[in-house]
mmCIF file of the N, C-alpha and C atoms, coordinates in Angstrom:
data_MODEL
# 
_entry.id   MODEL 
# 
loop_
_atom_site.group_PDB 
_atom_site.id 
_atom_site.type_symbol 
_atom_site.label_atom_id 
_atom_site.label_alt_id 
_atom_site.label_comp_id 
_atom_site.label_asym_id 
_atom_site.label_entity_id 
_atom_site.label_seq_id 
_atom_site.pdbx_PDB_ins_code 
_atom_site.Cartn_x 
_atom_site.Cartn_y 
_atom_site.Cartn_z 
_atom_site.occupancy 
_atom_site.B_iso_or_equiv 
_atom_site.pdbx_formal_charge 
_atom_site.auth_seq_id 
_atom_site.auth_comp_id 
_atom_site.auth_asym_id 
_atom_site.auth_atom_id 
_atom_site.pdbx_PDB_model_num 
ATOM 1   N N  . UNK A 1 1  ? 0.842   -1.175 0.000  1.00 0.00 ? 1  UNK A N  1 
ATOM 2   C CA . UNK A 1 1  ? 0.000   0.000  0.000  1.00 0.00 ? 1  UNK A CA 1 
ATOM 3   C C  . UNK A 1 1  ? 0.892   1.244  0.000  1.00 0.00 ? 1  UNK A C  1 
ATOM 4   N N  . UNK A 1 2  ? 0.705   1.953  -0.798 1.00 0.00 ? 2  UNK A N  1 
ATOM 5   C CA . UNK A 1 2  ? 1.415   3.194  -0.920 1.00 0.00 ? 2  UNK A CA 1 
ATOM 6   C C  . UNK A 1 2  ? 0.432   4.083  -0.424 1.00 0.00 ? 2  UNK A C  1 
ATOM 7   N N  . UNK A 1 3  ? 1.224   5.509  0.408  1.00 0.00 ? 3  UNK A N  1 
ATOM 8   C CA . UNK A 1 3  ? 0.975   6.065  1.285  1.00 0.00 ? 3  UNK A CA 1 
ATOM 9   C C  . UNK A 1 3  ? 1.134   8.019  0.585  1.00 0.00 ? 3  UNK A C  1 
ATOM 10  N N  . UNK A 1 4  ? 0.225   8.706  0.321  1.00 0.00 ? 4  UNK A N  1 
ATOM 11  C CA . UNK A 1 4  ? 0.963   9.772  -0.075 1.00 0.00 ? 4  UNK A CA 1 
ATOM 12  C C  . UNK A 1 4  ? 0.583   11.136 1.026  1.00 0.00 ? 4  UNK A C  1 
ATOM 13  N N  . UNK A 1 5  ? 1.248   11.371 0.964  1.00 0.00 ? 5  UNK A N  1 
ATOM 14  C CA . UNK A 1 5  ? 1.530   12.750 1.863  1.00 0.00 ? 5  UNK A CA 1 
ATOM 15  C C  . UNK A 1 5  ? 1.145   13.928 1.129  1.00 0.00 ? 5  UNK A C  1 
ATOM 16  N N  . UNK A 1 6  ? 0.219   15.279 1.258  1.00 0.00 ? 6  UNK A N  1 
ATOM 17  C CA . UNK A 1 6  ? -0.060  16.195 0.832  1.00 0.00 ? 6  UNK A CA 1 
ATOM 18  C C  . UNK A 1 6  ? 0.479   17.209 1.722  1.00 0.00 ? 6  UNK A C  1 
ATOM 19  N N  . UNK A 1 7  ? 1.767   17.994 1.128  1.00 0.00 ? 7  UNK A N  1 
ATOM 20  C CA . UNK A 1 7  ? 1.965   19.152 2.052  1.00 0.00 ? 7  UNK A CA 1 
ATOM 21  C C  . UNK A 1 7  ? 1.252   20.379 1.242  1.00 0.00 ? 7  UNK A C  1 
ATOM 22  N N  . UNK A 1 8  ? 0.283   21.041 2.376  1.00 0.00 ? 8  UNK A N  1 
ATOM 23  C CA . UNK A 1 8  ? -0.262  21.986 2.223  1.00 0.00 ? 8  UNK A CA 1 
ATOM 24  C C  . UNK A 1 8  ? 0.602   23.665 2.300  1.00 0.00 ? 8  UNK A C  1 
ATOM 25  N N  . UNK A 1 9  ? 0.212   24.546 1.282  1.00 0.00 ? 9  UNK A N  1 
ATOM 26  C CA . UNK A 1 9  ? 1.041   25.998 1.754  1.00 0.00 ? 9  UNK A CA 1 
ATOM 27  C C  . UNK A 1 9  ? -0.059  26.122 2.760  1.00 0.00 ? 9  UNK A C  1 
ATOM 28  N N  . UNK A 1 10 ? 0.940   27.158 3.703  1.00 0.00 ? 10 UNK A N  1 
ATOM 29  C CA . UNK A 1 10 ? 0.062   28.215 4.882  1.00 0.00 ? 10 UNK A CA 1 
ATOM 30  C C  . UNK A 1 10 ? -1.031  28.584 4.473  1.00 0.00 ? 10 UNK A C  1 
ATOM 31  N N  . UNK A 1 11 ? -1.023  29.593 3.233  1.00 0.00 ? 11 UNK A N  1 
ATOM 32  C CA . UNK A 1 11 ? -2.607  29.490 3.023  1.00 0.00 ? 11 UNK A CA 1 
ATOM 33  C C  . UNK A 1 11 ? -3.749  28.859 2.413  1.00 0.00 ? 11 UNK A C  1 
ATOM 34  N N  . UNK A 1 12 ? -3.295  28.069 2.134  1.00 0.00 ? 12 UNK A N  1 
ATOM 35  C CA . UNK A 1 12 ? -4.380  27.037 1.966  1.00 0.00 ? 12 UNK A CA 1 
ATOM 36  C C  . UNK A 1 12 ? -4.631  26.285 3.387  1.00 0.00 ? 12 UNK A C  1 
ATOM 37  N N  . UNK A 1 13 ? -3.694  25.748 3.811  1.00 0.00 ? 13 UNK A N  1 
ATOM 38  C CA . UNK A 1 13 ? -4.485  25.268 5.209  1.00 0.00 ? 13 UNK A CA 1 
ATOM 39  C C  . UNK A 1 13 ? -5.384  26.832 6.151  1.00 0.00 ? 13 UNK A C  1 
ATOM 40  N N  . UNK A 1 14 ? -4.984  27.675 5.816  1.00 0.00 ? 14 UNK A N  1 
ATOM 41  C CA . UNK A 1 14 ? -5.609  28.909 6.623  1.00 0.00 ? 14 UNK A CA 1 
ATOM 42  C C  . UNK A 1 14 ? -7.273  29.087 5.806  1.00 0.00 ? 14 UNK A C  1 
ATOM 43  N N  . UNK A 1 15 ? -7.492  28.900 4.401  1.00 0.00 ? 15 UNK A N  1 
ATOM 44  C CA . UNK A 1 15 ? -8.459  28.948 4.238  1.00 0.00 ? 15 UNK A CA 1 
ATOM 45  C C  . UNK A 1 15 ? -9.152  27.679 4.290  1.00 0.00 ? 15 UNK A C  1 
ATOM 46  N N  . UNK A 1 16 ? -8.527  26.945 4.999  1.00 0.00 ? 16 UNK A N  1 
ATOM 47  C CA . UNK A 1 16 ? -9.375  25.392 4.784  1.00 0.00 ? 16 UNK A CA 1 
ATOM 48  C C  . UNK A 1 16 ? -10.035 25.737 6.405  1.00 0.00 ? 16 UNK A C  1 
ATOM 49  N N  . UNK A 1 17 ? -9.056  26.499 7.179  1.00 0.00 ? 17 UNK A N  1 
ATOM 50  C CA . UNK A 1 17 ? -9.621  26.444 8.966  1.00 0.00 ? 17 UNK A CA 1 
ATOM 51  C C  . UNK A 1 17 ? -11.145 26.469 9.117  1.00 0.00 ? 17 UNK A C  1 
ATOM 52  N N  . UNK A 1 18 ? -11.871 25.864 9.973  1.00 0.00 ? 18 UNK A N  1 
ATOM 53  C CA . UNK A 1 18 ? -12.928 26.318 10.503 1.00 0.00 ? 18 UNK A CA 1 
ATOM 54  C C  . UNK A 1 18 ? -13.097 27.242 11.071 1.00 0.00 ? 18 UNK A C  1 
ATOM 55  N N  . UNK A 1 19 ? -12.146 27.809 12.013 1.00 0.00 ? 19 UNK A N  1 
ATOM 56  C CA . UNK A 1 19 ? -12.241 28.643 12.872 1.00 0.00 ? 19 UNK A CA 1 
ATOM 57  C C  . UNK A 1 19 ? -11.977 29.787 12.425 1.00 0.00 ? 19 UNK A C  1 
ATOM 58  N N  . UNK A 1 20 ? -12.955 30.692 12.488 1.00 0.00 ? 20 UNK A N  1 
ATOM 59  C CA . UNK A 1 20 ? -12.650 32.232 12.579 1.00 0.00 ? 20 UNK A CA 1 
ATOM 60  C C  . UNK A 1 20 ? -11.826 33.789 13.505 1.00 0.00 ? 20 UNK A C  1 
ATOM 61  N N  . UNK A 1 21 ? -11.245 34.259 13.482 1.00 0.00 ? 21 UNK A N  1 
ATOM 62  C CA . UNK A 1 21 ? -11.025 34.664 14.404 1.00 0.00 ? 21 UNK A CA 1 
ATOM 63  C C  . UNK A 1 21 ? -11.332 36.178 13.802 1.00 0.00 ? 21 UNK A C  1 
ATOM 64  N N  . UNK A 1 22 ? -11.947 36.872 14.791 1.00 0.00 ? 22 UNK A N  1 
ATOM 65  C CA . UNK A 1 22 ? -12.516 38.365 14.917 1.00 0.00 ? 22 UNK A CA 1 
ATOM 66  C C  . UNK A 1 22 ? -11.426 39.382 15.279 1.00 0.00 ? 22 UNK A C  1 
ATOM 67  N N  . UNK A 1 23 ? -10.775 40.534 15.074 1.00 0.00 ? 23 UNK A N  1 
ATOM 68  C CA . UNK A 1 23 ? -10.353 41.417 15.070 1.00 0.00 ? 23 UNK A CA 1 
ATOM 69  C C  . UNK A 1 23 ? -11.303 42.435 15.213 1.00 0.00 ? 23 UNK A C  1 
ATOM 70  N N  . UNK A 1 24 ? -11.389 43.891 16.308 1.00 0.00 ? 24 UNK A N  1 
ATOM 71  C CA . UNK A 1 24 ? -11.969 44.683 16.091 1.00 0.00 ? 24 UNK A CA 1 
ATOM 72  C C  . UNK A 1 24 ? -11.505 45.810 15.429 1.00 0.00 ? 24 UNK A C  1 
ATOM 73  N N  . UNK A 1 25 ? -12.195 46.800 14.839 1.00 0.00 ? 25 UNK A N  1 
ATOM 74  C CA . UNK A 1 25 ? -11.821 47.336 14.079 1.00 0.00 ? 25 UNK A CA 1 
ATOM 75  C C  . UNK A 1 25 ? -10.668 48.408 14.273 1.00 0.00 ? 25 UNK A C  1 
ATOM 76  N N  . UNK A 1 26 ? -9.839  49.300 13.248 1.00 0.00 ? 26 UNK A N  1 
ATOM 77  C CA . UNK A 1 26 ? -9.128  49.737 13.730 1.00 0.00 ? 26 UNK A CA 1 
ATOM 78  C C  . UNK A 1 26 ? -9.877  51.400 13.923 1.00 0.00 ? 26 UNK A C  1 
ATOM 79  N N  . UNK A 1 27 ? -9.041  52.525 14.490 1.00 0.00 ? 27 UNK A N  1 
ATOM 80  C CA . UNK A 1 27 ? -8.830  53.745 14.438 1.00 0.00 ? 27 UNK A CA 1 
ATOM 81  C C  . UNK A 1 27 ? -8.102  54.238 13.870 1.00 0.00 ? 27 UNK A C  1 
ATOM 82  N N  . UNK A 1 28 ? -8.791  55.386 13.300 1.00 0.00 ? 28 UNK A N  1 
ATOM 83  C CA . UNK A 1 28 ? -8.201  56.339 12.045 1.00 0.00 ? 28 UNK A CA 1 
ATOM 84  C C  . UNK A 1 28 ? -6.460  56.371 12.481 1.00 0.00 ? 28 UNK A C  1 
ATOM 85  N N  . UNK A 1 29 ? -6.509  56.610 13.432 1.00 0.00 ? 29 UNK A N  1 
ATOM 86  C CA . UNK A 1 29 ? -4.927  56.567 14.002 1.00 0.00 ? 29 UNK A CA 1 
ATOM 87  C C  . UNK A 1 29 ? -3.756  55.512 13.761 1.00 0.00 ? 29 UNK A C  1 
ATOM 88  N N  . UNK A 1 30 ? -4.954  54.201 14.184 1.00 0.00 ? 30 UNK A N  1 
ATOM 89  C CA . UNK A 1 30 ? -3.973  52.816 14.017 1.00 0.00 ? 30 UNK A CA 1 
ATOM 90  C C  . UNK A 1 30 ? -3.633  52.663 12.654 1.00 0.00 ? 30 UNK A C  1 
ATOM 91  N N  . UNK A 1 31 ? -5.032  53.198 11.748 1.00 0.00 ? 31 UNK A N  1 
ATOM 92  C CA . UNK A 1 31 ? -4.824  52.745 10.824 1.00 0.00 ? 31 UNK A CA 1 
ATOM 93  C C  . UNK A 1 31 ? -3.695  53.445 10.102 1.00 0.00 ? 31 UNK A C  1 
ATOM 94  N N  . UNK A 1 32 ? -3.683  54.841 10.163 1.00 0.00 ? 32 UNK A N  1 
ATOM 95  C CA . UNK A 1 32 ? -2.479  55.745 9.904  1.00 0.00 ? 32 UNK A CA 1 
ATOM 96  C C  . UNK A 1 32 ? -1.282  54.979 9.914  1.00 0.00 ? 32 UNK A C  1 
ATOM 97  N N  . UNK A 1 33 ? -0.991  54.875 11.121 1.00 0.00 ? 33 UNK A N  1 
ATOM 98  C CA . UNK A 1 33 ? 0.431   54.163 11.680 1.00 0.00 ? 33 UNK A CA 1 
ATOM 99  C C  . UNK A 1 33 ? 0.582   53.053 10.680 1.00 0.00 ? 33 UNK A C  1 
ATOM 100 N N  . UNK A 1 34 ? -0.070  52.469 10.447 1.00 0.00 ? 34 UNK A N  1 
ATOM 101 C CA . UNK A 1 34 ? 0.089   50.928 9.710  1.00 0.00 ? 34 UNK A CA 1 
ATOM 102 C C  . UNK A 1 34 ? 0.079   51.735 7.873  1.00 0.00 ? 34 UNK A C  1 
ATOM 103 N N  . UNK A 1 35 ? -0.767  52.529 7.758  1.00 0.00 ? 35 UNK A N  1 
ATOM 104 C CA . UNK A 1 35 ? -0.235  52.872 6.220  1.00 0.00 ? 35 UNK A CA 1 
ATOM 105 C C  . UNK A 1 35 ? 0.899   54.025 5.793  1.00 0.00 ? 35 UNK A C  1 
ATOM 106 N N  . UNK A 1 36 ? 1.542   54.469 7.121  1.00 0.00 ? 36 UNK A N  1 
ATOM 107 C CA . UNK A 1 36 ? 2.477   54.968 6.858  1.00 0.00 ? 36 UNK A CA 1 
ATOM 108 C C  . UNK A 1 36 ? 3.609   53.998 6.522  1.00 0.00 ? 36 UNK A C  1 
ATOM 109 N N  . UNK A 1 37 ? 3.964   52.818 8.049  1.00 0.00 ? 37 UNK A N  1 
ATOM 110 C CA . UNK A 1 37 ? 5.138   51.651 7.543  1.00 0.00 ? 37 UNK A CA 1 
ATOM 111 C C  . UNK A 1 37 ? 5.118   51.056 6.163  1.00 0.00 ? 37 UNK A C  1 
ATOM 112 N N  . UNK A 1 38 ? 3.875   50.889 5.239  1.00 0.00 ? 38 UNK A N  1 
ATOM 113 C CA . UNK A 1 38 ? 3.807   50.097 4.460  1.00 0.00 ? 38 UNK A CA 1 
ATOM 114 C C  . UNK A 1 38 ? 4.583   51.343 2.984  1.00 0.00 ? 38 UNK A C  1 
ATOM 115 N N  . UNK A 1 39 ? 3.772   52.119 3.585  1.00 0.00 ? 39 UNK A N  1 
ATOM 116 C CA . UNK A 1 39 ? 4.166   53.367 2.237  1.00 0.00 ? 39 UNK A CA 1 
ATOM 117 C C  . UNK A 1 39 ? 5.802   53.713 2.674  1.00 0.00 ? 39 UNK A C  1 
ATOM 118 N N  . UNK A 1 40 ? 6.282   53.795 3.593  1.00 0.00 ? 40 UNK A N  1 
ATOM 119 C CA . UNK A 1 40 ? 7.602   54.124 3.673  1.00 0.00 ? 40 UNK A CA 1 
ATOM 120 C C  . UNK A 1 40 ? 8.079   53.026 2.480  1.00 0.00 ? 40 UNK A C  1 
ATOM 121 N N  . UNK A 1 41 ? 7.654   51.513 2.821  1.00 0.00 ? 41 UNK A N  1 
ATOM 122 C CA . UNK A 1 41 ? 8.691   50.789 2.053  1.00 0.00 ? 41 UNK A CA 1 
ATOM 123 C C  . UNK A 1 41 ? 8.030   50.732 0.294  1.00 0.00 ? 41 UNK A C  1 
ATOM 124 N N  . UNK A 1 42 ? 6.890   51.082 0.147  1.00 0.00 ? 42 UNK A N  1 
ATOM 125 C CA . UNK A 1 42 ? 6.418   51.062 -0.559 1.00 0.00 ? 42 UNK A CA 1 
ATOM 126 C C  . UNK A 1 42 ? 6.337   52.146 -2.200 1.00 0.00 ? 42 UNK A C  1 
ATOM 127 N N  . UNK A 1 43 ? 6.822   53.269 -1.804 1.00 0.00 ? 43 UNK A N  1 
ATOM 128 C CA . UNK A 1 43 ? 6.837   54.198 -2.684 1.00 0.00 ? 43 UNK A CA 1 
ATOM 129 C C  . UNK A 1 43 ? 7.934   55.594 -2.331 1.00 0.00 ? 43 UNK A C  1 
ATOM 130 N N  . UNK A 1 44 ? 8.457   56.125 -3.116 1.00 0.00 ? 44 UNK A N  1 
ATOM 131 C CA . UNK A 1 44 ? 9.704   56.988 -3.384 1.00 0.00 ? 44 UNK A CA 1 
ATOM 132 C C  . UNK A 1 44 ? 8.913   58.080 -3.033 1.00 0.00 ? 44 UNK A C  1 
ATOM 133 N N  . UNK A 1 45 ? 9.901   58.925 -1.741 1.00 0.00 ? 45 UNK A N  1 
ATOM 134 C CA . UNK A 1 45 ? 9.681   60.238 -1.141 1.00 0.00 ? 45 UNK A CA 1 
ATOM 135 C C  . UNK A 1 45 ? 8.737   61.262 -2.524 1.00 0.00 ? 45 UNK A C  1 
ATOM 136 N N  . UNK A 1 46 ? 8.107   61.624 -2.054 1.00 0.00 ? 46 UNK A N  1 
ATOM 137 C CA . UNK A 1 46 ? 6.879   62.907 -2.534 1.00 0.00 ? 46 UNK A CA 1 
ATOM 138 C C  . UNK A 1 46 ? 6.311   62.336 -3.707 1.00 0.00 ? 46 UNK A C  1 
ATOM 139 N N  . UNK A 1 47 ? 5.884   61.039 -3.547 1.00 0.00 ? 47 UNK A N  1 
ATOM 140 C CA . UNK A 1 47 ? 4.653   60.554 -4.639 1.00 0.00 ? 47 UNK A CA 1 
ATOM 141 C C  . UNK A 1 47 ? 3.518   60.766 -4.034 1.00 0.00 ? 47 UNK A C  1 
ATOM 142 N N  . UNK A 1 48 ? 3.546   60.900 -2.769 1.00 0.00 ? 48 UNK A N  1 
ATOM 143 C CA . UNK A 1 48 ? 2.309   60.519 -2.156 1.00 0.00 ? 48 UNK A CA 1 
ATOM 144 C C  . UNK A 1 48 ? 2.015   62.137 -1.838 1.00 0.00 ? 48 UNK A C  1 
ATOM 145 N N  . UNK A 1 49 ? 0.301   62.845 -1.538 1.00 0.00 ? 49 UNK A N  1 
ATOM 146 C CA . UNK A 1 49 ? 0.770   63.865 -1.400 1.00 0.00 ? 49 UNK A CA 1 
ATOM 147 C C  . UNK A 1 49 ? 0.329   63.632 0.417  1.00 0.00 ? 49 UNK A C  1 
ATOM 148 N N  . UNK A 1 50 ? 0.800   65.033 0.923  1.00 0.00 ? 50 UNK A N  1 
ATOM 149 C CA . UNK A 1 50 ? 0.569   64.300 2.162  1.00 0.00 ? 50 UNK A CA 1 
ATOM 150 C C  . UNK A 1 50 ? -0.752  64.592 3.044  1.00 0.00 ? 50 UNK A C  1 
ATOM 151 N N  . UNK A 1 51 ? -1.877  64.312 2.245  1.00 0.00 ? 51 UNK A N  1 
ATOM 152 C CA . UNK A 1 51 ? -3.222  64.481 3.041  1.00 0.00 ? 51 UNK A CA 1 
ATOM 153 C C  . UNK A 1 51 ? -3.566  62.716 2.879  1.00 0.00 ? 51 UNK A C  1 
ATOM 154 N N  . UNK A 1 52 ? -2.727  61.915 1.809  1.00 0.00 ? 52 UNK A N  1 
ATOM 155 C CA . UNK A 1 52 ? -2.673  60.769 1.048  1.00 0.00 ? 52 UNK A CA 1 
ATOM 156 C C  . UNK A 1 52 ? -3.239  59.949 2.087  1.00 0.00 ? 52 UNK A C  1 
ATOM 157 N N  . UNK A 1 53 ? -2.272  59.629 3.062  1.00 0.00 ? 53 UNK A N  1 
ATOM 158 C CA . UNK A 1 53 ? -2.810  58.618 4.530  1.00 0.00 ? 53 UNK A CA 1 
ATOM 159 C C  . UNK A 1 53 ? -3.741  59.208 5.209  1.00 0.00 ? 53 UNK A C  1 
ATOM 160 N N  . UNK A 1 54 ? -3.548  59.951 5.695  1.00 0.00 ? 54 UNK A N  1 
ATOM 161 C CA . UNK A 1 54 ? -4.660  60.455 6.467  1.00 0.00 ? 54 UNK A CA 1 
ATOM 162 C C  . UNK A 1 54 ? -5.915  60.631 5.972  1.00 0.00 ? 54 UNK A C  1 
ATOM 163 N N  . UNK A 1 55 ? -6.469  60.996 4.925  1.00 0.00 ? 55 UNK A N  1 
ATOM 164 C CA . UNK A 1 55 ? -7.389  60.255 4.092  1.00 0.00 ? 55 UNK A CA 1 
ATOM 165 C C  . UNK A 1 55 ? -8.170  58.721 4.389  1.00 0.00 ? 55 UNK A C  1 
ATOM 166 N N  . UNK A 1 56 ? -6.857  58.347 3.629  1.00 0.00 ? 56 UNK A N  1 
ATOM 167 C CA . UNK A 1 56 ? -7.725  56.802 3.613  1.00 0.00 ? 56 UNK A CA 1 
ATOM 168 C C  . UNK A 1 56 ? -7.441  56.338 4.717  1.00 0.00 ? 56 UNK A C  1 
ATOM 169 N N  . UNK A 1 57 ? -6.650  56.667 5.656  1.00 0.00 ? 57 UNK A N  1 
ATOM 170 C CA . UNK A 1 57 ? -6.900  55.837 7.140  1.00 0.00 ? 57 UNK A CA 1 
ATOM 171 C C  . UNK A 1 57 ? -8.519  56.231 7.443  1.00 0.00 ? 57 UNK A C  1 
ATOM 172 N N  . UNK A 1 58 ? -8.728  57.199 7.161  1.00 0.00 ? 58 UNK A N  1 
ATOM 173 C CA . UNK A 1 58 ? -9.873  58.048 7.800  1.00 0.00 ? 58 UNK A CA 1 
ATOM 174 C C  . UNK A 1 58 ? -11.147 57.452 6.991  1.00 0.00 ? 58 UNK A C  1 
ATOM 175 N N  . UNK A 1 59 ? -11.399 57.187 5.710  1.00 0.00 ? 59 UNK A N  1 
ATOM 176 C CA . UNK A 1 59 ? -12.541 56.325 5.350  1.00 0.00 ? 59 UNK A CA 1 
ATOM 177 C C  . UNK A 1 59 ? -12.513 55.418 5.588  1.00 0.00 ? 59 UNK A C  1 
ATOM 178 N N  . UNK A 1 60 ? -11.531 55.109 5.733  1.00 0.00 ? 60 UNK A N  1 
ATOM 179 C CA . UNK A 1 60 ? -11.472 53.113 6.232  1.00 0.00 ? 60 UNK A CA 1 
ATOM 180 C C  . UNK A 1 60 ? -11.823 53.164 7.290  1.00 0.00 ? 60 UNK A C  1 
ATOM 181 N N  . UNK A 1 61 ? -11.442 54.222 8.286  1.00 0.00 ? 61 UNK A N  1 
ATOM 182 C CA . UNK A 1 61 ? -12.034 53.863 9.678  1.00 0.00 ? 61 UNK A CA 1 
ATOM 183 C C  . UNK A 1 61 ? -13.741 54.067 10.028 1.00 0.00 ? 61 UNK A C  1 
ATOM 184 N N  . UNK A 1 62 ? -13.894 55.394 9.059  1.00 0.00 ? 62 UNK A N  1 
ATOM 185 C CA . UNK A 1 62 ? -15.449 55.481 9.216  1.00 0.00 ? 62 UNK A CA 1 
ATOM 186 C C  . UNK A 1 62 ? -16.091 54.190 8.286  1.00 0.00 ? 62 UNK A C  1 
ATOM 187 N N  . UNK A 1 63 ? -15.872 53.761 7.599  1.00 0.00 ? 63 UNK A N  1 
ATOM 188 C CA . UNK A 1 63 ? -16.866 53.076 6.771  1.00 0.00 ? 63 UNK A CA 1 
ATOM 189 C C  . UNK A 1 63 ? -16.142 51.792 7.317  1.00 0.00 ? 63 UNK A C  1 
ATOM 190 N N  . UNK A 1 64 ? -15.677 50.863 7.798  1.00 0.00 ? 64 UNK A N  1 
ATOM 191 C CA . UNK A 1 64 ? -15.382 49.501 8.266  1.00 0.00 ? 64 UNK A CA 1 
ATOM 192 C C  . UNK A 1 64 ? -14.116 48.976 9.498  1.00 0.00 ? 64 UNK A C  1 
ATOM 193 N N  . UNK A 1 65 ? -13.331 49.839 9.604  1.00 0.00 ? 65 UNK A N  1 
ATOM 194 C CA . UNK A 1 65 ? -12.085 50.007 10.390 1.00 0.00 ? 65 UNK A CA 1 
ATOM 195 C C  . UNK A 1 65 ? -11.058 48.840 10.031 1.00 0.00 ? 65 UNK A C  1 
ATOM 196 N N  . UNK A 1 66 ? -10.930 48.619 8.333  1.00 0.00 ? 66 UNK A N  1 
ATOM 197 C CA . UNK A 1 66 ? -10.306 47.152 7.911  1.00 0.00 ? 66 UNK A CA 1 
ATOM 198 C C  . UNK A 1 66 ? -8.966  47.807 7.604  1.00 0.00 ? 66 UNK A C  1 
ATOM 199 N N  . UNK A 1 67 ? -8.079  46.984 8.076  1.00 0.00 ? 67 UNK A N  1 
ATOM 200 C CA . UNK A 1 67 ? -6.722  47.768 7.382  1.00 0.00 ? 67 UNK A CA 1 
ATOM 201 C C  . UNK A 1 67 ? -6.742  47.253 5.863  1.00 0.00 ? 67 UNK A C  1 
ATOM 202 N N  . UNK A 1 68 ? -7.351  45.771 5.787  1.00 0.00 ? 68 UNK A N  1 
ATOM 203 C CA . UNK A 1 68 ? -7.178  45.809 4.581  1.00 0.00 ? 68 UNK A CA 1 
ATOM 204 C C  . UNK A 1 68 ? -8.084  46.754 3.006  1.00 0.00 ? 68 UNK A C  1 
ATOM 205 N N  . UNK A 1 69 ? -9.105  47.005 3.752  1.00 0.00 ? 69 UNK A N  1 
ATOM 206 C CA . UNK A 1 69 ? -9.832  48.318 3.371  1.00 0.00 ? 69 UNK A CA 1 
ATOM 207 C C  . UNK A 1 69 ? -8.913  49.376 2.999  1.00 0.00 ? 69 UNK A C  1 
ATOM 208 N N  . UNK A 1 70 ? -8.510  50.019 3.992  1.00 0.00 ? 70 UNK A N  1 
ATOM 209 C CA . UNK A 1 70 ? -7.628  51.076 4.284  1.00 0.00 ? 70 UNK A CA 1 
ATOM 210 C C  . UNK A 1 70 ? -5.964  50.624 2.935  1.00 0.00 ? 70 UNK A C  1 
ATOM 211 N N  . UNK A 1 71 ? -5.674  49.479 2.939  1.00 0.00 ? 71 UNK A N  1 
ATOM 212 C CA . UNK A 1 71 ? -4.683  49.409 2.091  1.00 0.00 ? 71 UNK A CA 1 
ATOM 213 C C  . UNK A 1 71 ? -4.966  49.315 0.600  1.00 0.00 ? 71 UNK A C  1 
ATOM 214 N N  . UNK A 1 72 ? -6.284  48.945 0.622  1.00 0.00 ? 72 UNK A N  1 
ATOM 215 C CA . UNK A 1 72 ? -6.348  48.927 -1.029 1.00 0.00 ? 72 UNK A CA 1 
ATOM 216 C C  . UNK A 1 72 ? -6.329  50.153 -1.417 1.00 0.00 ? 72 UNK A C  1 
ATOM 217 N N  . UNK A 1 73 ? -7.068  51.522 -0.466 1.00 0.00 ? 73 UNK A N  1 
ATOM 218 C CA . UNK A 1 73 ? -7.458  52.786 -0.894 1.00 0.00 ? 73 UNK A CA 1 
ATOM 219 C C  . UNK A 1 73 ? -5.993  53.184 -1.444 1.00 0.00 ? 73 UNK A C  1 
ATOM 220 N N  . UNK A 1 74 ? -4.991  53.047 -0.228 1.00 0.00 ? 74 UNK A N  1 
ATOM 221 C CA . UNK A 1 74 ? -3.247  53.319 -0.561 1.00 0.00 ? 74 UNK A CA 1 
ATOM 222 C C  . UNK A 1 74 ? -2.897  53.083 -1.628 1.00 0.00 ? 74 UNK A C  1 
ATOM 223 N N  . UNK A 1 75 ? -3.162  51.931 -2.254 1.00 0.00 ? 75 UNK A N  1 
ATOM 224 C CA . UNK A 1 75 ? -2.784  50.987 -3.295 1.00 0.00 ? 75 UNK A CA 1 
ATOM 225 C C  . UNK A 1 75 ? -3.029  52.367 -4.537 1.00 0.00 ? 75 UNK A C  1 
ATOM 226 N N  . UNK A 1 76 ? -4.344  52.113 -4.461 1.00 0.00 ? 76 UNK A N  1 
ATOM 227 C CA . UNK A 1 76 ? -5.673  52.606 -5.713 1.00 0.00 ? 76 UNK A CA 1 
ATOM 228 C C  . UNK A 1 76 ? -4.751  54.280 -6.149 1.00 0.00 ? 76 UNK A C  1 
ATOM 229 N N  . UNK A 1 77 ? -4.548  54.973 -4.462 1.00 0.00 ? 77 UNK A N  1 
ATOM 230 C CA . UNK A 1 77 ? -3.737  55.837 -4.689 1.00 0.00 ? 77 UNK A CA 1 
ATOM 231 C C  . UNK A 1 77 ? -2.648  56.248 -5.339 1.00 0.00 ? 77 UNK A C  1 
ATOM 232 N N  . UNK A 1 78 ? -1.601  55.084 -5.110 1.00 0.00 ? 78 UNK A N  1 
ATOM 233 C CA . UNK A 1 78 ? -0.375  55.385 -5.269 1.00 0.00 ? 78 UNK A CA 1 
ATOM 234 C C  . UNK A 1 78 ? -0.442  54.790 -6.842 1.00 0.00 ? 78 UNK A C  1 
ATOM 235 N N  . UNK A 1 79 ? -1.679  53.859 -7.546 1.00 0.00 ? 79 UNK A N  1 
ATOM 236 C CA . UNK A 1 79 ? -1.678  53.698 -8.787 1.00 0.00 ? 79 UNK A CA 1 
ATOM 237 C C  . UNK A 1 79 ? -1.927  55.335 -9.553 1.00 0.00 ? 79 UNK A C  1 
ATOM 238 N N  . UNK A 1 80 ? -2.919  56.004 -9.209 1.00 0.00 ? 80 UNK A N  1 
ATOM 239 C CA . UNK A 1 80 ? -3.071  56.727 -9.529 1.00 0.00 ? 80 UNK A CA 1 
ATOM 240 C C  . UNK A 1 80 ? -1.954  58.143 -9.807 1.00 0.00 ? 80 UNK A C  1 
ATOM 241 N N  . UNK A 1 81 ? -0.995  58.116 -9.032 1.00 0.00 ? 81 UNK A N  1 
ATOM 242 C CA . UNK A 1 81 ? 0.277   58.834 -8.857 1.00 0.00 ? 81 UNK A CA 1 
ATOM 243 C C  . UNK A 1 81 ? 0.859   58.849 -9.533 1.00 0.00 ? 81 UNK A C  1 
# 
């Protein structure tokens, strides 16, 4: 009898989990902090202008408090740039 082994990547076993886990949402603030680190590594001094984060931290926080919310807006942004 042959025996085969399936190694799974991380995310696939992560979307296979049952279990959910809840995060509450963030603040315009947190969220700031977190899209500033990403944009530091992310894009070359004065692409961004600088109302840029504070912005979309700030709809993301009123309309869902998702960072990942909050990062696509960054994204959408810095395409636009």
């Amino acid at each position: 009898m042959i025996s085969r082994f399936v190694i799974l990547n991380a995310r696939v076993k992560d979307s296979l989990c049952d279990e959910e886990i809840h995060f509450p949402p963030y603040d315009a603030n947190q969220l700031r902090n977190i899209l500033k680190q990403r944009a530091e590594k992310a894009f070359r001094d004065g692409i961004l202008d600088g109302d840029t984060i504070p912005l979309c931290s700030a709809f993301s926080a009123e309309e869902s408090g998702s960072a990942r919310q909050a990062l696509k807006l960054l994204y959408k942004a810095g395409d636009l740039a």
